[in-house]
NUNUDO-523263 format. One line per field, with one value per residue (C-alpha): residue number from 1; residue in three letters; x, z, y. Coordinates in nm, 4 decimals. Layout:
residues N
pos NUM ...
code ALA ...
c1 X ...
c3 Z ...
c2 Y ...
end
This chain:
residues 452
pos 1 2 3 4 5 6 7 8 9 10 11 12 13 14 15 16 17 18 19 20 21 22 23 24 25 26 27 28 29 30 31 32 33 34 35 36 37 38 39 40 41 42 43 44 45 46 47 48 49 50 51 52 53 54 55 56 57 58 59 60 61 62 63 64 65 66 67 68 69 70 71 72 73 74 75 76 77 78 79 80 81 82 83 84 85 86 87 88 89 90 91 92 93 94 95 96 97 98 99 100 101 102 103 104 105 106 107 108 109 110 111 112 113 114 115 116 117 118 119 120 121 122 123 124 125 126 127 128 129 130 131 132 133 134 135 136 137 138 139 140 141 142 143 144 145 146 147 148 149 150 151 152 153 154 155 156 157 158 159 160 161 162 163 164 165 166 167 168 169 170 171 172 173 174 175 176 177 178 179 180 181 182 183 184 185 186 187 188 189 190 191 192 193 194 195 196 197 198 199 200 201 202 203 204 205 206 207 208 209 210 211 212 213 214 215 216 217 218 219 220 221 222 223 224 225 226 227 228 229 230 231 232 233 234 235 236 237 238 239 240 241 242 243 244 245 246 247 248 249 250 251 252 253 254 255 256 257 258 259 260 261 262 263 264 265 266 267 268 269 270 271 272 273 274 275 276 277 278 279 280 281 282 283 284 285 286 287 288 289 290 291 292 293 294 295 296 297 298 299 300 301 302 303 304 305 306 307 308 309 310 311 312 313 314 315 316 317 318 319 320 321 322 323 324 325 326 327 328 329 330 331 332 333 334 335 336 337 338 339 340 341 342 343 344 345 346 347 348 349 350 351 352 353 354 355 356 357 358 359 360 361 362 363 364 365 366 367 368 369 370 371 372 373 374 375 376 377 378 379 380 381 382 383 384 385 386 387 388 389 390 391 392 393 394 395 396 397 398 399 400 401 402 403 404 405 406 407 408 409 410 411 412 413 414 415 416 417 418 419 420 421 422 423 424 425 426 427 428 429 430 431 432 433 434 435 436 437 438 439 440 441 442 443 444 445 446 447 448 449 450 451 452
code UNK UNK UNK UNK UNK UNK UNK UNK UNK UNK UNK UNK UNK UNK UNK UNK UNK UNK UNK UNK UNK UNK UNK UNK UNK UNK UNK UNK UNK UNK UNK UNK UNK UNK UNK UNK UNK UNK UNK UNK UNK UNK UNK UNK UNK UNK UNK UNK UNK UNK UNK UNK UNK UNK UNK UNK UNK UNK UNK UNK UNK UNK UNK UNK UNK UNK UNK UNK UNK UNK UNK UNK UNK UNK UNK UNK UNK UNK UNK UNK UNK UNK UNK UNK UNK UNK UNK UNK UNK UNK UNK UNK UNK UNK UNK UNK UNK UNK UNK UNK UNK UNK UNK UNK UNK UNK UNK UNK UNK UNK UNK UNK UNK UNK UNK UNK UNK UNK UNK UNK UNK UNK UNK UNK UNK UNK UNK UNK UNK UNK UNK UNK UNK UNK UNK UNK UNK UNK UNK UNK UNK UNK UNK UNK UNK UNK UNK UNK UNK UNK UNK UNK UNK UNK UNK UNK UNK UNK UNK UNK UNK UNK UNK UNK UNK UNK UNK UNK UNK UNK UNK UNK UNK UNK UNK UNK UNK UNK UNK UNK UNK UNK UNK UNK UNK UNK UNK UNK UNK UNK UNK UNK UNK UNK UNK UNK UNK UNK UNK UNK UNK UNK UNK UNK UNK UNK UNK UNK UNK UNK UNK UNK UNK UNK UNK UNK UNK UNK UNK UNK UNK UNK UNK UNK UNK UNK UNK UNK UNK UNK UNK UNK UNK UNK UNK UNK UNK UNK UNK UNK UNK UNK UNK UNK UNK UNK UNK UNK UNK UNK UNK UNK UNK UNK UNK UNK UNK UNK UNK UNK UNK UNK UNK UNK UNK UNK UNK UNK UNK UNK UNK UNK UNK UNK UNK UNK UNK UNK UNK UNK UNK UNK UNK UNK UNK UNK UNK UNK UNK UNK UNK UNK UNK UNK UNK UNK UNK UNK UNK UNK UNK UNK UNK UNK UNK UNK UNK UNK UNK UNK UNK UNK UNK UNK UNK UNK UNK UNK UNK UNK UNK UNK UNK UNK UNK UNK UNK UNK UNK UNK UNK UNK UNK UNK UNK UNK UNK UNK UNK UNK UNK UNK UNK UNK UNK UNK UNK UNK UNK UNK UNK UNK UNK UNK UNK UNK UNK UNK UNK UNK UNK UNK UNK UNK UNK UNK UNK UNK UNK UNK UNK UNK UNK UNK UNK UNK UNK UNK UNK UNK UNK UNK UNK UNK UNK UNK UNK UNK UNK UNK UNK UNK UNK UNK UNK UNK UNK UNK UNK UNK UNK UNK UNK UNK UNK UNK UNK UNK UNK UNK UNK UNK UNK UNK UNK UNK UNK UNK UNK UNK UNK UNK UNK UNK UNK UNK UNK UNK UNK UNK UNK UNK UNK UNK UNK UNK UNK UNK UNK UNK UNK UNK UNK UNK UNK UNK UNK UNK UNK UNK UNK UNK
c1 1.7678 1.4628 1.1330 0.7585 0.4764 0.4321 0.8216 0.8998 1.1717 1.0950 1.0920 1.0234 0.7720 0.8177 0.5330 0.5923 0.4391 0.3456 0.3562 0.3172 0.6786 0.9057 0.8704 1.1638 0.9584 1.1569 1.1503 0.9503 1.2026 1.4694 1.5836 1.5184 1.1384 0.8739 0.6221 0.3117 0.3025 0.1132 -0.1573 -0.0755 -0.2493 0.0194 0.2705 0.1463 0.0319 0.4311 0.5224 0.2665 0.3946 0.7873 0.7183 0.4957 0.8217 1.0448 0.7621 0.6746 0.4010 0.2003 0.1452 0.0380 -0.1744 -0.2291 -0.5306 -0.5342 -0.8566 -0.8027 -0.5790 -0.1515 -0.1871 0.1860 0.1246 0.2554 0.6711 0.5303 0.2955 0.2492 0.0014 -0.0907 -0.3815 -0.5990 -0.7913 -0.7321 -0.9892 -1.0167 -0.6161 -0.5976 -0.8705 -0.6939 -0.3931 -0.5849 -0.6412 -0.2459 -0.1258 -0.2301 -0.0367 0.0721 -0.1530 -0.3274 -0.3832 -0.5788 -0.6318 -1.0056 -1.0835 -1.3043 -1.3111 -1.4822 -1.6364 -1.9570 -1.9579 -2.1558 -1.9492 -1.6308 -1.7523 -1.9075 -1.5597 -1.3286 -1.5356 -1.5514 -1.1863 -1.1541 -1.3886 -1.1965 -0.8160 -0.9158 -0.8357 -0.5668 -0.7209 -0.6082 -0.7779 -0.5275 -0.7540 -0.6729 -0.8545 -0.7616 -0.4772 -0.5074 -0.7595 -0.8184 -1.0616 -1.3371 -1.4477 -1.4549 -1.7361 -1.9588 -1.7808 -1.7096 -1.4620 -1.1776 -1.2804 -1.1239 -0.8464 -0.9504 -1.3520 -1.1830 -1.0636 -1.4717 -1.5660 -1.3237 -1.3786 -1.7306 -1.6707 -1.4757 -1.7443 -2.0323 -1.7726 -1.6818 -2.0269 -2.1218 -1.8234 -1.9998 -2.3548 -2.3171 -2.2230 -1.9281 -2.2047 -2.5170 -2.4559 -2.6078 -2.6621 -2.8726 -3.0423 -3.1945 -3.4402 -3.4103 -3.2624 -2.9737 -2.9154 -3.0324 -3.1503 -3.1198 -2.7690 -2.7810 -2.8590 -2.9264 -2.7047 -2.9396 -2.6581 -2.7154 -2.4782 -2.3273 -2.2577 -2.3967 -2.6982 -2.6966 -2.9508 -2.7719 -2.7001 -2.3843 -2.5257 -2.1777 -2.1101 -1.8692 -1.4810 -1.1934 -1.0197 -1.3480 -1.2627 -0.9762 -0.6270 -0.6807 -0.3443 -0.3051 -0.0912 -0.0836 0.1540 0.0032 -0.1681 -0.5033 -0.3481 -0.1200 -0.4588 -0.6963 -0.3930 -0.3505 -0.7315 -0.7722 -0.4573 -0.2937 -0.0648 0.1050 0.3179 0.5209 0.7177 1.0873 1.4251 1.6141 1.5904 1.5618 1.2716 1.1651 1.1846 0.9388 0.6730 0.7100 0.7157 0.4569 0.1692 0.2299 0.2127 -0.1392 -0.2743 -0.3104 -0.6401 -0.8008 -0.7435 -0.4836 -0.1669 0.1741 0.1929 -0.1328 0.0067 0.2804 0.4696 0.6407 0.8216 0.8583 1.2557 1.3477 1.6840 1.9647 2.1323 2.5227 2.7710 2.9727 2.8979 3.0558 2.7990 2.5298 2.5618 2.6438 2.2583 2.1608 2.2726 2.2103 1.8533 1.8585 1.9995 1.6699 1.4498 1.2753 1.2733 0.9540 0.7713 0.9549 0.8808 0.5105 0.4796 0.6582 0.4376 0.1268 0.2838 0.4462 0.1335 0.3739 0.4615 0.8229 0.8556 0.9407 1.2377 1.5950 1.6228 1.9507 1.8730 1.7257 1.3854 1.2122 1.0001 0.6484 0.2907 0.2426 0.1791 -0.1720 -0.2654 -0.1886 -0.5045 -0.3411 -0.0886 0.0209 0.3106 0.4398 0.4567 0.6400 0.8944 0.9770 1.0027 1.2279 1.4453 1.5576 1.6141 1.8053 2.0585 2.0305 1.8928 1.8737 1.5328 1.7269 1.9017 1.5345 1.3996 1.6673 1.6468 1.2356 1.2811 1.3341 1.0760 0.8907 1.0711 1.0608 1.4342 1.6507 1.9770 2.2577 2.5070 2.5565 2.2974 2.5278 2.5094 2.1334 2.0946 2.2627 2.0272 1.7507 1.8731 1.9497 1.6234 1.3892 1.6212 1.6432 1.2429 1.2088 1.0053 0.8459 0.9718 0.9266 0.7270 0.9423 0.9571 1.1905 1.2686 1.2188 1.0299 1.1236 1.5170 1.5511 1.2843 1.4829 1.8310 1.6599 1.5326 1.8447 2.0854 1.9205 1.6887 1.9216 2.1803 1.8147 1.7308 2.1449 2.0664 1.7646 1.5589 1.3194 1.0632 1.1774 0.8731 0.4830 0.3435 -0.0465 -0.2727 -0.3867 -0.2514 -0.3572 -0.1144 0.1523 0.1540 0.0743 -0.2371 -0.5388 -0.8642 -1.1319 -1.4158 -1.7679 -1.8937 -2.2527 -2.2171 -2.3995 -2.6689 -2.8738 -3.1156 -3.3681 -3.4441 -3.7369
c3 1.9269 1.8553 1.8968 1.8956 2.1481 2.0838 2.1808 1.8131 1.6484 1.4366 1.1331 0.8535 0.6362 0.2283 0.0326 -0.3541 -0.5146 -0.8439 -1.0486 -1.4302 -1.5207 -1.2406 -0.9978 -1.1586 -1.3847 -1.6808 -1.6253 -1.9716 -2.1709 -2.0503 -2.2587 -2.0202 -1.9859 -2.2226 -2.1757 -2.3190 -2.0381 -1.8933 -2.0762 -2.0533 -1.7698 -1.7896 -1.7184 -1.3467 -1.3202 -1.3402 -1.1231 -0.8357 -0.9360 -0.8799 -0.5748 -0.4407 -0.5077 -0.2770 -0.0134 -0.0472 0.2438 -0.0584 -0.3545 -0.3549 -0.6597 -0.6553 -0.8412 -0.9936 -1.0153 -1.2879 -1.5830 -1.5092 -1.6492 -1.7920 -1.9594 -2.2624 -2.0877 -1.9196 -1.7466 -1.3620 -1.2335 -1.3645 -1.6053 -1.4802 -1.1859 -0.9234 -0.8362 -1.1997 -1.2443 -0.8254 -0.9209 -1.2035 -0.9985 -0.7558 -0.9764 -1.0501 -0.7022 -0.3857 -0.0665 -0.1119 -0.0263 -0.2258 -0.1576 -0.3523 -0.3630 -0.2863 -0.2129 0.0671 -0.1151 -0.4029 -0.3445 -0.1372 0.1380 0.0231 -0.2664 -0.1283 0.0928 -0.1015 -0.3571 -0.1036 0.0730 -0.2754 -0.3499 0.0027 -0.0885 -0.3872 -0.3110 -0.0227 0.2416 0.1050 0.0535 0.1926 0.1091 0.0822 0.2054 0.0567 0.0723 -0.2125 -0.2761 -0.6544 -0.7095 -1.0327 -0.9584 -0.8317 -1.2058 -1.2772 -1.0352 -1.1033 -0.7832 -0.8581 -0.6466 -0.4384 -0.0814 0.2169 0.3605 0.7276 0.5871 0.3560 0.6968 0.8647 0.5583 0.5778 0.9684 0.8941 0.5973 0.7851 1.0187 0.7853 0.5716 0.9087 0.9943 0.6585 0.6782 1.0611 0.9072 0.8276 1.1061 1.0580 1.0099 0.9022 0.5868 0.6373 0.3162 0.4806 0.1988 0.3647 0.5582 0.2490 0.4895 0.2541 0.5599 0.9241 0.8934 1.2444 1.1631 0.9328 1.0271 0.9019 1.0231 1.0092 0.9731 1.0294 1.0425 0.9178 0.5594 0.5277 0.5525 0.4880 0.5730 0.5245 0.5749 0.3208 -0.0044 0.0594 0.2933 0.5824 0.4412 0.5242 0.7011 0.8176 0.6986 0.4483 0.6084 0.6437 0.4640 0.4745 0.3032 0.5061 0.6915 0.7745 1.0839 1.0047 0.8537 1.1793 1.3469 1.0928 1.1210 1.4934 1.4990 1.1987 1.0027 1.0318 0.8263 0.6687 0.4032 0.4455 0.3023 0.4715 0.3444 0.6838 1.0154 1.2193 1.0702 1.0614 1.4108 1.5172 1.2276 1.3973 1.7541 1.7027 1.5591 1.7613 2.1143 1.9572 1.9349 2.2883 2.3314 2.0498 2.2821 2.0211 2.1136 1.8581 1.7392 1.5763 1.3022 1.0804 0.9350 0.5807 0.4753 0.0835 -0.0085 -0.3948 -0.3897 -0.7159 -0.6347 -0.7684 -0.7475 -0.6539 -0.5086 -0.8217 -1.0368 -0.9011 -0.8917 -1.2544 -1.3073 -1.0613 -1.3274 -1.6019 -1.4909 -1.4300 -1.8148 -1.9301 -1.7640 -1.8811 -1.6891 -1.7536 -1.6446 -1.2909 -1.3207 -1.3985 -1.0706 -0.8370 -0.9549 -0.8590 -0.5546 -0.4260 -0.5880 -0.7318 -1.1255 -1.1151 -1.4967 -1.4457 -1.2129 -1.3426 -1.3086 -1.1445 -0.9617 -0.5811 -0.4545 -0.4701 -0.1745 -0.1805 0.0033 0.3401 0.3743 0.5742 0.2256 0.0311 -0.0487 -0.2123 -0.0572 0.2548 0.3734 -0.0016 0.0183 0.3429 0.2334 -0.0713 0.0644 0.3610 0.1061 -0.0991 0.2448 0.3898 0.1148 -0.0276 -0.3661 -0.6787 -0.8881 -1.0985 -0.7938 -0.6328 -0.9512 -0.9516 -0.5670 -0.6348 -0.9557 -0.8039 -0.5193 -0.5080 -0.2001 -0.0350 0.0540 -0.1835 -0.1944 -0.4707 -0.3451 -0.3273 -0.1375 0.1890 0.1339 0.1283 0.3538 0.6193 0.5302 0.5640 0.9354 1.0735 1.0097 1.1055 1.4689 1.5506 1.5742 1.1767 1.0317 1.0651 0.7126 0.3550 0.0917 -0.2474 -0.4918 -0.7267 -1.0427 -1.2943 -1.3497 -1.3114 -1.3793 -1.0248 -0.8367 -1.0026 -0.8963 -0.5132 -0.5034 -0.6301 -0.4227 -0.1192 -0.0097 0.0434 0.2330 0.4728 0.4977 0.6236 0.8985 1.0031 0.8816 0.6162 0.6357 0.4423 0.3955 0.4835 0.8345 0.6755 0.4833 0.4621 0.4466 0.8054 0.9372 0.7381 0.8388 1.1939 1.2622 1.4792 1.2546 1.3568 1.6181 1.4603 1.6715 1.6207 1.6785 2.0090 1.9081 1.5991 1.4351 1.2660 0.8849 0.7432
c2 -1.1459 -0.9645 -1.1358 -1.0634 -1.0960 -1.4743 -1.4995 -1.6371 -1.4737 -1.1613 -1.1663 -0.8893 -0.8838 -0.7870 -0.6830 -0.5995 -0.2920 -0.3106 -0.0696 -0.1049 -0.1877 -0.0215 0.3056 0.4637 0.7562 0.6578 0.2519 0.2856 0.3816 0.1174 -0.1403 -0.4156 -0.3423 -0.3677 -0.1185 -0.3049 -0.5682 -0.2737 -0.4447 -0.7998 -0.9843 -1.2616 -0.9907 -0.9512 -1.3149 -1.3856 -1.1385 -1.2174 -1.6166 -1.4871 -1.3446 -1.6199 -1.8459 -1.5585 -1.5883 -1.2382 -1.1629 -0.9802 -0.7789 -0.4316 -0.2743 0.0972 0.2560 0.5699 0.7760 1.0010 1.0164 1.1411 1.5112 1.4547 1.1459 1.2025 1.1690 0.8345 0.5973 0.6810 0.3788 0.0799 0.0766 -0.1547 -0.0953 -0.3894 -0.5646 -0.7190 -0.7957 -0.9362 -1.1602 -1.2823 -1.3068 -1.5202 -1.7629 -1.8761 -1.8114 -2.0078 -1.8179 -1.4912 -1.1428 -0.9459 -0.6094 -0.3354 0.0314 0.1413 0.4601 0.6219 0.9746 0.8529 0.4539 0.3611 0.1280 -0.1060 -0.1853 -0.1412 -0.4023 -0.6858 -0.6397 -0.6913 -0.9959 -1.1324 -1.1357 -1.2916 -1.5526 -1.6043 -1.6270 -1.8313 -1.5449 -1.3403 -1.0291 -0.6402 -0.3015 -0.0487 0.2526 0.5795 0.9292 1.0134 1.2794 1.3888 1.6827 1.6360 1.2831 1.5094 1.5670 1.1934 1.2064 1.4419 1.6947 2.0460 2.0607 1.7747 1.7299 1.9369 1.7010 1.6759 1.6215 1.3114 1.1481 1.2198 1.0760 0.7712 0.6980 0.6706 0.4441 0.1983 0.1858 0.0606 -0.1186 -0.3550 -0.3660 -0.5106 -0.8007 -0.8889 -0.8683 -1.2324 -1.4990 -1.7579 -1.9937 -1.8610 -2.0630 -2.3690 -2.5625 -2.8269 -3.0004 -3.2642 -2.9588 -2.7325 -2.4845 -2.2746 -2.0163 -1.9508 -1.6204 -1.5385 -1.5161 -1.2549 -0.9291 -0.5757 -0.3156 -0.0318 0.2276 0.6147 0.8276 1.1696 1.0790 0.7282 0.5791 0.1747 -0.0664 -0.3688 -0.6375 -0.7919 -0.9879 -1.2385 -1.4473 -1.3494 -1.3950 -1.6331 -1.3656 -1.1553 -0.8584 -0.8220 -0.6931 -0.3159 -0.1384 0.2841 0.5138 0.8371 1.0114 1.3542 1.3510 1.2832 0.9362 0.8702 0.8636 0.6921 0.4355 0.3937 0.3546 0.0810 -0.0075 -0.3115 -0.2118 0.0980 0.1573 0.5190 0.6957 0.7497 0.8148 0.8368 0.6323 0.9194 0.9674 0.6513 0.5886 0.8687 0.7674 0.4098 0.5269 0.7577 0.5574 0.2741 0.4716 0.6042 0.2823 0.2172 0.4769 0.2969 -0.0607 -0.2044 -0.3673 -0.2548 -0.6022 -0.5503 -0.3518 -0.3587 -0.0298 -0.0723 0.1764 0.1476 0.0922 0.0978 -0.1067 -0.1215 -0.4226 -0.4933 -0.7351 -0.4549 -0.1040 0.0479 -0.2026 -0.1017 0.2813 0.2782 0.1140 0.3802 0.6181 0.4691 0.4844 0.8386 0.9329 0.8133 1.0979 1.3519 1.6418 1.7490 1.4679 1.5571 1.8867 1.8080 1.5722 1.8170 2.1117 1.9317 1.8462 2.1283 2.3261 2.5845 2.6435 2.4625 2.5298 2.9248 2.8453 2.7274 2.3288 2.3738 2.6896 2.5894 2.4774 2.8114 2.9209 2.7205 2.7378 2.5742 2.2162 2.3754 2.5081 2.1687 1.9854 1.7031 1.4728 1.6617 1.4183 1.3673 1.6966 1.7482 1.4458 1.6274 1.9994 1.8200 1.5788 1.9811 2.1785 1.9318 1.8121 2.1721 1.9745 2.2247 2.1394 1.9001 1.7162 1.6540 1.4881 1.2112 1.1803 1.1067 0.9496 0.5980 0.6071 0.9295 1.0374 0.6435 0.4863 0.4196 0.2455 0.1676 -0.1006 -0.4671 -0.7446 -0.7550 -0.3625 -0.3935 -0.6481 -0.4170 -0.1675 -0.3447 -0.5102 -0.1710 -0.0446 -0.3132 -0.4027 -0.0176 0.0236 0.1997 -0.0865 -0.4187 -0.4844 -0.2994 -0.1896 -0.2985 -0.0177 -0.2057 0.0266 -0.1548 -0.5031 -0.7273 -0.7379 -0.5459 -0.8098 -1.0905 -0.9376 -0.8635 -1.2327 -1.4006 -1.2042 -1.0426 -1.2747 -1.5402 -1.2888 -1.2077 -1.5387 -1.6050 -1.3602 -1.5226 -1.1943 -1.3453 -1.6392 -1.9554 -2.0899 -1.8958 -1.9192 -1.9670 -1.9949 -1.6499 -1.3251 -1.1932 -1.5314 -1.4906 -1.1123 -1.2627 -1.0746 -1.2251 -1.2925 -1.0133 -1.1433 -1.0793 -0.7225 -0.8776 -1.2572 -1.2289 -0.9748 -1.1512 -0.9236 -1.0305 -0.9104 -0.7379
end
């Protein structure tokens, strides 16, 4: 029996990504979906509530910083940006996560910081920033940049932001808030301090304009692989969610980032790695590989030829689509997403994919797990990977929304829960208990400074 540092039996831990109506490229044009809930704020209100029921840990929404080039085959994100629709998911939900893309590329410190304290404040402590860099080139003309930001200077600029962004959270005290009417004394300023920040990139005075969060700082979530990310993980992520299709793998991205942790004075049990997992569940194996195809019939090849392109940062569209993967540039020349990138040049060599082959493979999950078959199927799946050191749990990239959520809940879950692999009711209140991760001690607490 496996069990965590507490002794209590482990269990995994299921988040559920978002996005718009299903990570399949073509969930659009599926009969079962209905593309306008992309707009329709009750849409992801019952999603978030569905999951809440399953006792999902959380729910993930990516953000998108500039418009999908190939837009006109299909949506790629979601179209809101997430603050506004996790706030409005706060309000119809009382337990499960809620975890937003913010990135350190392109956001300032300050504001990063006061958001995510807000939507702390307001869901009661069930915030997570999902901290990106930022991978697509083309946001640097959304903000007034010539020109996307060198990879290895996006990870400077991100250490450096998590440094004044955690500073900010401690600015306030657990109880400078006072609210003593009797003395007219709203807060004891000695507990609030300036942070008087200088640094390479950032200078902040400080301090926060919010009271100090529920949680103290929201749960920290990151999305890279390359090895600027494993580091920028080891160093502040609590959790991660990654991006691999076979356990080999698995096991080193899992082995490897928790062995770094220990120079940064962090324990492995202070961070959770999700690998994202796009399941097509069936009564039978037969069953579900047919929706597994059926899926597939609705793609348009240029939209996958589009997204691989800007990948791979070669012209796709001059090769045959069931010719092989021609030659392409080194991942040291990709400014973009440089372990996307590596999954999907590894994925073609490997299974000796033509162009076609490696669309379909990445059409589910953009090069995550995937898996046809029936829940025992899955459930196997699942339990070989999280007891042979791949993953603390997953990252759900179901395909389409929410037939294949509904399917996963009413047929997998159960068949987890059987196997003593899945919570049957949540540990906390918050996300950072239900995740089982220790609420951050203030780095200033002992050290007031006094403003002005």
């Amino acid at each position: 029996m496996s069990t965590n540092a507490n002794g209590q039996r482990r269990q995994m831990h299921l988040n559920l990504f978002i996005q718009g109506i299903g990570h399949h490229e073509a969930a659009w044009r599926h009969p079962n979906t209905d593309p306008m809930n992309m707009l329709d704020i009750g849409y992801y209100q019952r999603l978030a509530k569905r999951a809440e029921e399953a006792k999902f840990d959380s729910i993930f929404i990516a953000d998108g910083l500039a418009i999908n080039s190939n837009i006109n085959f299909g949506p790629f994100n979601n179209f809101f940006e997430p603050f506004t629709l996790l706030a409005a998911i706060a309000a119809v939900t009382e337990s499960i996560g809620l975890i937003g893309t913010a990135s350190t590329t392109y956001g300032e410190p300050y504001d990063v910081a006061r958001k995510f304290a807000s939507l702390d404040h307001v869901s009661k402590g069930r915030a997570g920033w999902n901290i990106v860099t930022t991978g697509n080139e083309m946001s640097a003309h959304n903000f007034g940049k010539e020109a996307h930001l060198e990879h290895s200077q996006r990870y400077v600029r991100a250490n450096e932001f998590l440094e004044v962004t955690r500073k900010l959270w401690d600015s306030w005290d657990d109880d400078a808030l006072v609210v003593d009417r009797r003395k007219g004394m709203f807060t004891d300023p000695s507990k609030i301090r300036e942070i008087h920040h200088k640094g390479n990139i950032f200078d902040v005075r400080g301090p926060s304009d919010i009271p100090r969060s529920p949680q103290g700082y929201p749960v920290l979530v990151q999305a890279g692989s390359s090895e600027d990310g494993r580091e920028f993980a080891a160093k502040y992520a609590e959790a991660i969610y990654t991006a691999q299709n076979r356990l080999d793998d698995a096991r080193e991205f899992y082995t490897d980032v928790k062995r770094r942790m220990l120079k940064y004075g962090r324990t492995p049990d202070q961070l959770n790695i999700l690998p994202g997992m796009a399941p097509i569940v069936g009564l039978t194996e037969s069953e579900a590989k047919e929706k597994e195809q059926e899926l597939n019939e609705y793609i348009v090849p240029e939209y996958g030829l589009h997204q691989l392109s800007k990948s791979l940062n070669v012209d796709l569209f001059t090769y045959p689509l069931d010719g092989p993967l021609p030659e392409v540039p080194s991942v040291e020349s990709i400014n973009g997403g440089k372990s996307r990138y590596q999954v999907y040049v590894d994925l073609a060599r490997r299974e000796n994919l033509t162009i076609r082959q490696l669309i379909h493979r990445i059409a589910f999950g953009r090069g995550h797990g995937t898996y046809a078959g029936t829940p025992e199927q899955i459930a196997d799946y699942f339990e070989e990977w999280f007891r042979e050191g791949g993953c603390d749990g997953f990252n759900m990239l179901f395909p389409h929304l929410p037939h294949d959520m509904e399917r996963f809940i009413e047929l997998v879950i159960p068949e987890l829960r059987r196997r003593g692999l899945f919570r049957t009711e949540y540990a906390g209140r918050t996300l950072r208990e239900n995740m089982g991760l220790t609420r951050p001690v203030n780095q200033f607490a002992t050290t007031p400074i006094k403003i002005g």
